[in-house]
C-alpha positions as CSV (number, residue, x, y, z in Angstrom):
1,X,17.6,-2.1,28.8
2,X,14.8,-2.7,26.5
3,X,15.7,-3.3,22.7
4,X,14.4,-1.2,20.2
5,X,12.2,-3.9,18.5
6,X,10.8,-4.2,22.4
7,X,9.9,-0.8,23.2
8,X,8.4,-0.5,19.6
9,X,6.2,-3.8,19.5
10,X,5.4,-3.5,23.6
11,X,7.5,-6.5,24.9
12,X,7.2,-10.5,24.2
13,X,3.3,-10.5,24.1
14,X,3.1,-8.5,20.8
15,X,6.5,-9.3,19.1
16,X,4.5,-13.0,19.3
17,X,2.3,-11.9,17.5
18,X,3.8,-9.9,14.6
19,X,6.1,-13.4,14.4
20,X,3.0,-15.4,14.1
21,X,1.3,-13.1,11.5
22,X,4.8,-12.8,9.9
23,X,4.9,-17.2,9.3
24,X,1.2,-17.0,8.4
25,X,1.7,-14.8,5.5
26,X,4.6,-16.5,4.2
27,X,3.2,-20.0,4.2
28,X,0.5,-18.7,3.1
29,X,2.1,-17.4,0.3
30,X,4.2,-20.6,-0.5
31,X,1.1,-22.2,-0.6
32,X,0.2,-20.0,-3.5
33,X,3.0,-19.9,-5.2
34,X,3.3,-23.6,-4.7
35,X,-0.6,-24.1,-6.3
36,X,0.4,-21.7,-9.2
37,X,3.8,-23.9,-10.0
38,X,1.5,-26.8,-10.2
39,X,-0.5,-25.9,-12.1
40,X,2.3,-24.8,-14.2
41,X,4.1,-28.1,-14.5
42,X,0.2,-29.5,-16.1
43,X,0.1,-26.9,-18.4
44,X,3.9,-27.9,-19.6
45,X,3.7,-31.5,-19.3
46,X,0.5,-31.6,-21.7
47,X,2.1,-29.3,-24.1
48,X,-0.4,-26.1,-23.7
49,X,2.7,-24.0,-23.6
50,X,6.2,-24.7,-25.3
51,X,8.4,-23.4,-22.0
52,X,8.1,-23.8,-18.7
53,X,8.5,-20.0,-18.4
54,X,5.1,-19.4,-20.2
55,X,3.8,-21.9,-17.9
56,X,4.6,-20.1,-15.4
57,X,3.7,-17.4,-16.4
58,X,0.3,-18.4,-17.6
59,X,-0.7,-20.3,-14.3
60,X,0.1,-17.2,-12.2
61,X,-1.5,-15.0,-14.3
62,X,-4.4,-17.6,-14.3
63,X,-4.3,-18.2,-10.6
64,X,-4.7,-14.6,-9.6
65,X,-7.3,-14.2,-12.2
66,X,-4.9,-11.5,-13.8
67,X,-5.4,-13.5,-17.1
68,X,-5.7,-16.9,-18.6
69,X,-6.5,-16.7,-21.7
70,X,-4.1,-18.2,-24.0
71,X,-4.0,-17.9,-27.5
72,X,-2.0,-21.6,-28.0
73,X,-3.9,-23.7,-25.8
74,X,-6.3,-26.0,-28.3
75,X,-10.0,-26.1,-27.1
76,X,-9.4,-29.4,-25.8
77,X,-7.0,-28.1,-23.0
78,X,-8.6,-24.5,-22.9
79,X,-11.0,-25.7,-19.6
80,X,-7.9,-26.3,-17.5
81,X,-7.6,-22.6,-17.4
82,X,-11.0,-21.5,-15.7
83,X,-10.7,-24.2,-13.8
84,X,-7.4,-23.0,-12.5
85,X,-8.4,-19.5,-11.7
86,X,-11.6,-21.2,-9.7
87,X,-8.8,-23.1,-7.8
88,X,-7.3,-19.3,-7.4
89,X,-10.3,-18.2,-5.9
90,X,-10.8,-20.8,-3.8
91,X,-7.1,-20.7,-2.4
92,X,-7.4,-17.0,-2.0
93,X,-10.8,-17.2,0.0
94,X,-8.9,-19.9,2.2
95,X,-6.5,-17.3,2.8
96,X,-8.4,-14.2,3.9
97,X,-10.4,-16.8,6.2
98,X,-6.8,-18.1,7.6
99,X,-5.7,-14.7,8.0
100,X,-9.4,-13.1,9.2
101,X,-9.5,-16.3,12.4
102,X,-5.6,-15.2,13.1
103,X,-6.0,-11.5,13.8
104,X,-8.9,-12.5,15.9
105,X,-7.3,-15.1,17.6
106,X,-4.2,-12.5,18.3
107,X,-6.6,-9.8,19.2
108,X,-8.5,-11.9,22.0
109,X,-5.2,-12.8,23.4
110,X,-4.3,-9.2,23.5
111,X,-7.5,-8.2,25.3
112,X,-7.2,-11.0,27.8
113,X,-3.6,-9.9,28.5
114,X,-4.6,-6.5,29.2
C-alpha cells in the first residue's frame, strides 16, 4: 500500500524533490535571517540603537528594504544603513538565482525520468 504523501507527490522521485526545495528554502532563509542578525549586532555594538531589539528590528527592516531610516543613528553611522539594504538586495538576488537553477535542475530530472 502506497502512503498518502506517495500517492499525492507520485512516489520517491518527486517527494525528492519537494525535500530538496523544502532544505533550500530554509537555509536559504537562515541565511537571511542570519545576515540580518549581523548586521544587527554592528548596529548595537556601535551604539546606533540602545537595545538589541531595535537592532533587530532596524537591520530586518533595513535588510528587506522595508525601512532603514533611523531617526537616532548620528550622520556618522547613517551609511551603514544603505549599505545594509544593498547587502539585502544582493542576498535576495542570490536567492531567487539559488532557487531559479533548483527548479530547473529538479525539472530536468523530472523530464529525464519520464
Amino acid at each position: 500500500f502506497k502512503t498518502r504523501v506517495e500517492r499525492h507527490y507520485g512516489g520517491g522521485r518527486k517527494l525528492l524533490s519537494v525535500a530538496l526545495m523544502s532544505l533550500a528554502i530554509s537555509g536559504l532563509l537562515i541565511l537571511q535571517l542570519a545576515s540580518g542578525f549581523i548586521w544587527a549586532l554592528v548596529y548595537e555594538q556601535l551604539g546606533i540603537t540602545h537595545t538589541m531589539r531595535e537592532a533587530d528590528y532596524l537591520a530586518l527592516t533595513t535588510i528587506s528594504a522595508l525601512g532603514g531610516d533611523y531617526a537616532g543613528a548620528t550622520s556618522y553611522w547613517r551609511v551603514l544603513l544603505p549599505m545594509t539594504s544593498i547587502n539585502g538586495a544582493l542576498l535576495f538576488g542570490l536567492s531567487t538565482a539559488v532557487m531559479f537553477r533548483l527548479v530547473s535542475a529538479v525539472h530536468a530530472l523530472d523530464e529525464r525520468a519520464g
